[in-house]
Structure formats: C-alpha cells, structure tokens
C-alpha positions in Angstrom: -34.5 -22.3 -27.7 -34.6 -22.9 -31.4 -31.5 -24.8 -31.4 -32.5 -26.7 -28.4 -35.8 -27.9 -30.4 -34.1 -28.3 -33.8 -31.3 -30.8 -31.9 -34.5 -32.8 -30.4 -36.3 -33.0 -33.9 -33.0 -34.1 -35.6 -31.9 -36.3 -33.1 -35.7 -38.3 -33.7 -34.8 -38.4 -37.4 -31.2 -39.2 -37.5 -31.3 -42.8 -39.3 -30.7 -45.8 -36.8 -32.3 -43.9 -34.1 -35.3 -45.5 -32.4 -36.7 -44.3 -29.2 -34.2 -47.4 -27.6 -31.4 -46.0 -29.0 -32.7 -42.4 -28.3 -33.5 -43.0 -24.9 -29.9 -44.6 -24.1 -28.3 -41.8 -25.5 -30.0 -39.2 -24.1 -29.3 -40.7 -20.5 -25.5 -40.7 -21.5 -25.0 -37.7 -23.3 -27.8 -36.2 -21.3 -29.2 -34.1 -24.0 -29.7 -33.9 -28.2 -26.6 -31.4 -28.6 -24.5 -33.7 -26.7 -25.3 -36.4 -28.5 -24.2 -34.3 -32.2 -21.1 -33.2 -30.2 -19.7 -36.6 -29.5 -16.9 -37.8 -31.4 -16.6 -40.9 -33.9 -14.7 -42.5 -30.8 -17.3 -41.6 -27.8 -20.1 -43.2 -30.1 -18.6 -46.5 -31.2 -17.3 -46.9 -27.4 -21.1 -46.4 -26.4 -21.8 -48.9 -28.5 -23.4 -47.0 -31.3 -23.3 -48.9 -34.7 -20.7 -47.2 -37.3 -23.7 -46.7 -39.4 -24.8 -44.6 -36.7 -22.4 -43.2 -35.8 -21.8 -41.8 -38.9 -25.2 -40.5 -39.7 -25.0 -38.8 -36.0 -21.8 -37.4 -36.9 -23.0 -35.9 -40.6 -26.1 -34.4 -38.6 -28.0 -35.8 -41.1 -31.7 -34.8 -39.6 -31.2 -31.2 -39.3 -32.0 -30.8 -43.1 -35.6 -32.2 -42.1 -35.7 -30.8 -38.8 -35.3 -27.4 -40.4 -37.9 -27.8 -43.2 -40.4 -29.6 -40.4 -39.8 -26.5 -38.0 -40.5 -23.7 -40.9 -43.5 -25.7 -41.9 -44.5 -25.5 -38.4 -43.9 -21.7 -38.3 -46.0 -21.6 -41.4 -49.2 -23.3 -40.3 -48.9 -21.4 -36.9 
C-alpha cells in the first residue's frame, strides 16, 4: 500500500506532468507504477515529451513523495 501511494504522490510531482498528461497516462499504463516502469521507447511512442520522459524515467518525485509522506506520518 505504501508503494502504491508513494507512486501516485510522485507520479503528481514528476516535472511535465499535469492532470492532462496524468490522466492520459494513467488510462494507458493504467496505474502510477506502470507509468515509472515504462521504457524511454514506450514513453516517446506515447507521445510523452523527451523532457518527460526523462524526468519519468529518473523517478524524479519520489524524493518529495517520500519527505511529503513522512511529514504526513509526522502530523498524524
């Protein structure tokens, strides 16, 4: 479940993603961990900037996913 949450909250902050993008994705890849699964070449034939695609690929909002989830814990 943890996983599962921390995959939604990074996929929100991953750079380039709106909710348009978000939403498209989701209905293609179906869920978060899908979408940080995909490769450079699934992406860019989605149509997924390289920009994108890159910050996808480098899971770059689980750093902040992580600190927003402990802060969460923290506050209760």
């Amino acid at each position: 479940m943890q996983t599962d949450l921390i995959d939604w909250i990074a996929l929100n902050l991953t750079t380039g993603i709106g909710p348009v993008i978000g939403r498209k994705l989701l209905n293609h890849f179906g869920f978060p961990g899908a979408v940080f699964r995909a490769s450079r070449g699934q992406l860019l034939e989605f149509g997924i900037k390289a920009e994108v695609a890159g910050a996808i690929l480098q899971k770059s909002g689980y750093f902040d996913a992580e600190r927003q989830l402990d802060a969460l814990s923290r506050s209760g």
